[in-house]
Every structure is written in C-alpha cells, then in structure tokens.
N, C-alpha and C positions, 0 to 999 in steps of 0.2 A: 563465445571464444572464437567459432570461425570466423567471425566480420573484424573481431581484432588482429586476427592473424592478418586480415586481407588486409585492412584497411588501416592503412600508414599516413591518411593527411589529418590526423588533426592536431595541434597542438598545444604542448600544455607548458605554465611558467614554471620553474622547477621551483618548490616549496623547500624551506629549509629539512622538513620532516622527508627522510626518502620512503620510496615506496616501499622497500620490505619492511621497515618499522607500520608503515600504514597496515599493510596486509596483513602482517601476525599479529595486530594488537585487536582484540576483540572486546569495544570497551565498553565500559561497562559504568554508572552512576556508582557515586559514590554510596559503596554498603553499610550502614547505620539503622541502628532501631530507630523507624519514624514516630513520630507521635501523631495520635490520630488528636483530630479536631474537626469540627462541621463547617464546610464551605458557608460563607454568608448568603452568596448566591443562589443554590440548591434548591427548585421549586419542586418539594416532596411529588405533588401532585403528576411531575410530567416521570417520574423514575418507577412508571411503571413494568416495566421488565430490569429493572437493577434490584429486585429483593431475593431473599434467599429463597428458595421454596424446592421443593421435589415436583409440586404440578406442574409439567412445564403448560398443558395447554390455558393454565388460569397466569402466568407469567404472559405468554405471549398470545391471546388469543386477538389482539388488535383493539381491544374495548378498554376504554378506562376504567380504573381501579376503583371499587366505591369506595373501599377503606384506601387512603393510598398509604403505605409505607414511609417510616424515616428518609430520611433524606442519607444519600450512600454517604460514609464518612470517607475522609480526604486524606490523604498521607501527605506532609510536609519533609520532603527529605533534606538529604545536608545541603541538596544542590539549589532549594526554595522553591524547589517546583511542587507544584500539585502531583497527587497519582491518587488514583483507585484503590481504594482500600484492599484488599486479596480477603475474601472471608473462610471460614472454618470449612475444607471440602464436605460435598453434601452429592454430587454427584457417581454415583458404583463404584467402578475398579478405580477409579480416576481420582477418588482419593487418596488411593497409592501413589507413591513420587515414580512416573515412572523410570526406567532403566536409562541411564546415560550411554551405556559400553557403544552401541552402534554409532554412537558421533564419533568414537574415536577415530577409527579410519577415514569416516565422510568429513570431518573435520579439517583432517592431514590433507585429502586430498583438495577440498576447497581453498582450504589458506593456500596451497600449491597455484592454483588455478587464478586464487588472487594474485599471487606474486608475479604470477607471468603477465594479467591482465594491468597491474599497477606497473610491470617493467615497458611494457609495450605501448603502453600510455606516454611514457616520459618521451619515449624516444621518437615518439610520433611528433611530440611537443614542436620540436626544436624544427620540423617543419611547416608549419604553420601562424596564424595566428592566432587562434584558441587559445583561451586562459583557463588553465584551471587552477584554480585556487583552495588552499583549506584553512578551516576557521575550525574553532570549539564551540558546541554548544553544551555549554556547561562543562562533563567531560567527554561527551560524545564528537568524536571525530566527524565534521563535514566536508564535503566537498562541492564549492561553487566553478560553476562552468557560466562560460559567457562565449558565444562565437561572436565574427564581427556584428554582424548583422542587429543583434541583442541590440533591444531599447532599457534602457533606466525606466525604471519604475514599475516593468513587470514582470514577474518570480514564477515560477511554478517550483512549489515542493514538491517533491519526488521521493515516494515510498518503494523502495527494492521487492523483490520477490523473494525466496527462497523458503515457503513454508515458515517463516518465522524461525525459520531455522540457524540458515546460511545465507552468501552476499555478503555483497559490500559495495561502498561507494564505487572502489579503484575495478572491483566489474564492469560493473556499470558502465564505464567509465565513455565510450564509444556511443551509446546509446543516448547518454545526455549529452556530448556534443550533437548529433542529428536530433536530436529534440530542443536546444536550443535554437538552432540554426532553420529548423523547420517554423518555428513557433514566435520569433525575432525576441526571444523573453531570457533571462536571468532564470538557470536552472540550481536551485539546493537540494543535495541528499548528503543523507546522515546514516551515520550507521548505528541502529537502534540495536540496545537488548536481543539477544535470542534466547528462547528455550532450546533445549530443558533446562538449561540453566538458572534464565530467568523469566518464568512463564507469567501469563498473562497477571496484571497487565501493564509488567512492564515497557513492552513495546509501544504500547500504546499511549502510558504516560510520557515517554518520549518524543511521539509522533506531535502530544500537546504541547510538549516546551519547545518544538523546534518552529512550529507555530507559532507562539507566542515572542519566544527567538526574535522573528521576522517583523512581527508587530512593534517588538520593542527598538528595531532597526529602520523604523521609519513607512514600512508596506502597510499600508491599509490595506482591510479584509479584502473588499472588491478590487486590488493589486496583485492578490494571491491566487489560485488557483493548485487545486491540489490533484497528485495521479501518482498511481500505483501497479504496478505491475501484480496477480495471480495475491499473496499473500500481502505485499504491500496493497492490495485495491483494497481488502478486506481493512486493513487499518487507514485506509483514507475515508471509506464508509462509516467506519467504526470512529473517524474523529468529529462525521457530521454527526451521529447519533451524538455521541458526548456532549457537542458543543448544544445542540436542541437542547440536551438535559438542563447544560447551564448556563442558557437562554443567552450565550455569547453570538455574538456575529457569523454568519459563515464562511466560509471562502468563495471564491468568485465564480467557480465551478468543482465539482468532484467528480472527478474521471477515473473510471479504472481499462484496463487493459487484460484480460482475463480475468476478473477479481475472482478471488471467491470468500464469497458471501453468507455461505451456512457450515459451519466448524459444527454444528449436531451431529455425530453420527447416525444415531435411530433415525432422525428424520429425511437427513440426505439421502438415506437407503430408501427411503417409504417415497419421498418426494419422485425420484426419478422414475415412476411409474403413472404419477397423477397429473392431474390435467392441470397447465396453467394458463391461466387468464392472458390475452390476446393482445401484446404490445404492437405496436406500429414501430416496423423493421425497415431498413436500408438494406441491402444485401450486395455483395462486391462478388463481380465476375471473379472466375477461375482465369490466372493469367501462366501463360507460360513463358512472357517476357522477364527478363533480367533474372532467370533463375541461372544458380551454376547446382552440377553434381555435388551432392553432401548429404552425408548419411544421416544427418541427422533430423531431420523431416520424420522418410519413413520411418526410422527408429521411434520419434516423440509419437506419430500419430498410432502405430502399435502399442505403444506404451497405452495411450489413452483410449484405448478400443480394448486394454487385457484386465483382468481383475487386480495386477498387481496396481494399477493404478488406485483403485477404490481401496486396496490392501495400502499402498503406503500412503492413501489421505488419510484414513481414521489411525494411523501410527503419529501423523502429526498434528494431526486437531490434537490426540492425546497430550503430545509434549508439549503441546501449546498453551491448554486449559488447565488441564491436570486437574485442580481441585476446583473449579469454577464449571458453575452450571452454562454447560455449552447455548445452553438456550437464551443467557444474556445477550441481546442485543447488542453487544460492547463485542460479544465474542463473536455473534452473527447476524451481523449487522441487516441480513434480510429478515429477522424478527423483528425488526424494530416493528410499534405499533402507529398509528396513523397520525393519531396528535404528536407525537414526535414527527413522521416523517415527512410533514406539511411545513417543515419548518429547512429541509432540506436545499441546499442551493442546486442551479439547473447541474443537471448529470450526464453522463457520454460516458458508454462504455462499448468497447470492442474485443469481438469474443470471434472464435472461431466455430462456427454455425453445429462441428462433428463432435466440438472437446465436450468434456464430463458438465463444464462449470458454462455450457451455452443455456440451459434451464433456468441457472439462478440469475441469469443476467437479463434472462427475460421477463419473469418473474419481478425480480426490480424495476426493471425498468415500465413493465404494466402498473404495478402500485402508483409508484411516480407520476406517471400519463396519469391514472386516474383521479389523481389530488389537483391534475391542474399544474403538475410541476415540469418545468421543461427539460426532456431529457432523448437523446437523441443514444438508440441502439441500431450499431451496425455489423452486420455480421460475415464472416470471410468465406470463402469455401477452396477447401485444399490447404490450407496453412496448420497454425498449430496451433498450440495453448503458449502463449508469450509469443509471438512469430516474429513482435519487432523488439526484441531485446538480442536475438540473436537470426538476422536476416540473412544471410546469404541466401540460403533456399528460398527466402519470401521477400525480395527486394523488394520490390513493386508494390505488396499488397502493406510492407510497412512501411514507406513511403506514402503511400496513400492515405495510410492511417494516421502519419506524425500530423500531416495537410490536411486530414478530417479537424484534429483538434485544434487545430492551428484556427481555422477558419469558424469550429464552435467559438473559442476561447474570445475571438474579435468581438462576437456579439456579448457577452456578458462580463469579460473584466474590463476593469477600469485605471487608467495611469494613476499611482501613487504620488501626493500631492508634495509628498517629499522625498521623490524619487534620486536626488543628490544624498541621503541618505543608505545607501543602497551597503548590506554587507563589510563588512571590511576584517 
C-alpha cells in the first residue's frame, strides 16, 4: 500500500468492469456436486505422498511406495476443469470446519484496502502507458499487465500472497507493473479461491486451470514461468509437484519470493531447531540507498521475530487444510519425495536471510542442488518477508530482486512459437 500511495506512473486501460465491482467481488468457481472419475493420466506409482494415511513419516519419508496407492481421484466441475478430490478429514482438531467469525473484520478491512489499491491504479492509468487489462478464467477474475517494454510470447503467471486467505489481483496491482517492466514479459494473475471458505484444494485446482488457461492461449510450457509471493510461492511449488504427479510439462521456471513451503504445523515447530542440509547461497549487502521512513519494515520485522507470527501461521495453515493431512505434498510442497521432485523445472527463490520461512527455502533449495536441478537461492539482509510487494523501505533490495529474475528467467524460458496468440 505505501509504494501505491507513492507511486503514481503506471498506467492502466480502463476495463468496462470498474474497480470497486473488481474489489468486492471475491470469486469464486462455479458450486456444484462434482463427480468424481479417474484422471487417464495418473501414474499411481508417482502419488506417493497424495494417500490418506495418519503416518505422516511413511507418507513423506522421501522413498517410494512398495505397495503404491490408487491413483487420487479427480473432480470434474461445472467449469471442466480438473481438481483434487478433498477426502474424508483424517487429520486431529482440523477435522473440525474451523471458525469463520475472524475474517469478518480482516475481510472488511482488505476489500477496503483493495478498493483503494484498484482506485489508485486506475488513476495512475491515465498517466502512462501501461495496459492493464482483465479476462476470465472460467469464473475467476484475471488481470494482465503489459508495460512497454514487454515482449509477445513471454508470460510469467503470478500467484498473490496472502495466506490463502486475502489479496487480489487490483493489490497487486503496482507490483506486476515493475515486474513486467523489470522482466520485458506479459504478466497474469488471478484471483484464486480462499479459505476458510474454500479450503484446500481449491486454490490450487485454480492455480491448474489458469495454467492450462495459458496453454490453451497459445503459450507453450517453456513460455511460461511461474512466481509467487509467501502463500502464492507455496501454490506455485505445489503446481510443480501436481504437475510431476501427472507427468504434464513444467513451466519454464518456478520462483517464489518468500514462499512458504511447509503448512505441517508439528513439523514446522520441530524443523526450526534441526539442522539443514547446506545450499549454495547468493547473499545481498545491507543497503541504505533509496530507503524512505516507513513504519512498516520495523513493524513486519518484529512481527517476524514475536510468537504472534508462528501464532497466526498454524491459525492459517489451519484454514487452509482443515481436513487434509497437512503432510500432502500438494499442501507442503517441501515434502514432496525425490522421484517426484526430479522432475521439477529450474527454481529461484528469494527470502529474507532473518524471516521465519528463510529455513524452508534453504532446505528446498539444497534438495534441488542435490538432484542436479538448477536452482539459484538468494538471500537479503535487513528487508522483510514479501519486501518487493510492498518496497518503499526496500527499494533497492527489490529492485534488485525483480533484475535477479529477470536475468535467471533469460537463461531458461523460451519464446512461445505462437506468441500472436497472446491473452485476449
């Protein structure tokens, strides 16, 4: 919110839809009993962490399954997309639905927060030449951004943060202009499902149709490139694991920007004491250029140094899984086991060296090195958790970070061969 307030050059084309319809409508696929039926594709053998169980360490222990498991069934909704079946909770309290009442207010006050960031968008518009544009996928509201600079034929999908919670594109909305602009690429984001309403995994069968969206528009796989911010990183990991599952193509890379990686409670508590295995690091100076005064730094990094932070993650892993064994790979995406994640495209993630979720991003990013897969971690010091979503206090160090990916992205995607096909 403060880089919107600040920052008044980007521009957007005015869409017939205005922005407080964008902001209040939080949407949602169409709700119908789906029928379940078995994917063709589904190679029982690789959905070793998608069975029901209570052991999580025979779920995830990273060794394949001797007996392996059915094949997960598939939900066909009204919208003809695939999803994840949701199975019978089996997980403790978390088979309880938990409690809605606290989004009431965080609710009120986010669509507030949108409306201002969707108003401050428009008006920026009319300065510039930024396009921003919006499409449907399916019934999920998108928004494409293009600055000049953007080449045809390459996309990066963009997964929001907000816990799986909150967000939305028209946030965003500043953030994919400099990441277009940074990156010369066509930016998509969508506004997916949230819980508690609709918990996993609906966001995720969303994160797949908007995917396949893209494919159906013309973008071949190594045209795309996917990234996430904190809870959207966790569903850009969580769409390579799916995709391994059903031995689809990957995208041209999977980036996250704080992701986070392990929605286990038990384990995230136990893990942040144990030792993990030794990534090869990048590390970015401490700058004190192009900082201005803004409380919100110190604020975020207290946040992430107090218990309330580890307090309000296991309140939204909760609303997130609720009845799904947190230990599915789909849910934490750092369980995924080896044969699965060999099949991973190259990775880049950027974490701030102090926040909660800098372990699981190292962590990842070692399994990765050691498969052989290319994957580049770098990490900030002095910044926050999300620092380029909301930069004023971290000009510099997100800046740096759009032009880190910028410059991965060059070496592994590839222009789409029918890049005149592009969105519309």
């Amino acid at each position: 919110m403060t880089q919107m307030a600040n920052d008044t050059t980007s521009s957007v084309e005015h869409p017939s839809t205005t922005a407080m319809q964008m902001a209040n409508d939080r949407t949602t696929l169409e709700s119908g009993a789906p029928t379940s039926v078995e994917h063709p594709s589904e190679d029982p053998s690789k959905l070793v962490c998608g069975r029901e169980t209570s052991a999580k360490a025979e779920v995830c222990s990273g060794r394949a399954n001797e007996n392996p498991p059915p094949a997960l069934p598939i939900e066909v909704h009204a919208s003809g997309q695939d999803s994840i079946s949701a199975r019978t909770p089996t997980w403790g309290p978390s088979s309880r639905r938990p409690p809605v009442a606290p989004y009431k207010v965080l609710g009120s006050i986010c669509r507030a927060m949108e409306n201002c960031s969707a108003g401050l968008a428009h008006v920026a518009a009319r300065a510039s030449d930024i396009k921003y544009e919006e499409h449907l996928i399916g019934k999920m509201r998108a928004l494409e951004v293009v600055a000049p600079n953007a080449r045809d034929g390459y996309v990066i999908l963009h997964l929001h943060g907000g816990g799986h919670a909150t967000g939305s594109v028209w946030f965003y909305a500043q953030f994919l202009r400099r990441l277009s602009e940074a990156t010369k690429a066509h930016v998509i984001s969508f506004n997916y499902r949230k819980s508690p309403e609709h918990p996993y995994p609906a966001a995720l069968d969303d994160t797949l149709a908007a995917w396949r969206w893209l494919q159906e528009r013309g973008y071949s796989s190594k045209s795309i490139a996917v990234l996430g911010d904190s809870a959207g990183g966790n569903l850009a990991f969580a769409l390579s694991v799916r995709l391994a599952q059903l031995g689809d193509p990957q995208p041209a890379a999977c980036m996250g920007m704080s992701p986070w990686l392990l929605l286990d409670p038990e384990l995230a508590a136990t893990r942040q004491s144990s030792p993990v295995a030794e990534a090869h690091v990048t590390f970015g100076q401490k700058s004190t250029k192009g900082k201005t005064f803004s409380m919100v730094l110190p604020a975020v990094r207290a946040l992430q140094a107090s218990s309330l932070w580890d307090k309000g993650a296991v309140f939204f892993m909760g609303q997130y899984f609720q009845g799904e064994d947190p230990a599915n790979p789909l849910v934490s995406p750092l369980l995924v086991d080896d044969e699965l994640l060999r099949h991973f495209p190259p990775i880049l993630i950027h974490v701030d060296k102090d926040e909660p979720l800098a372990l699981q991003a190292k962590e990842m990013a070692a399994r990765t090195q050691g498969l052989g897969i290319r994957a580049e971690l770098h990490m900030y010091e002095g910044t926050m958790h999300g620092m380029q979503i909301v930069n004023a206090s971290c000009r510099v160090e997100a800046q740096d970070s759009l032009n880190r990916i910028y410059a991965f992205l060059e070496n592994v995607w590839e222009p789409s061969l029918t890049s005149s096909r592009r969105p519309r």
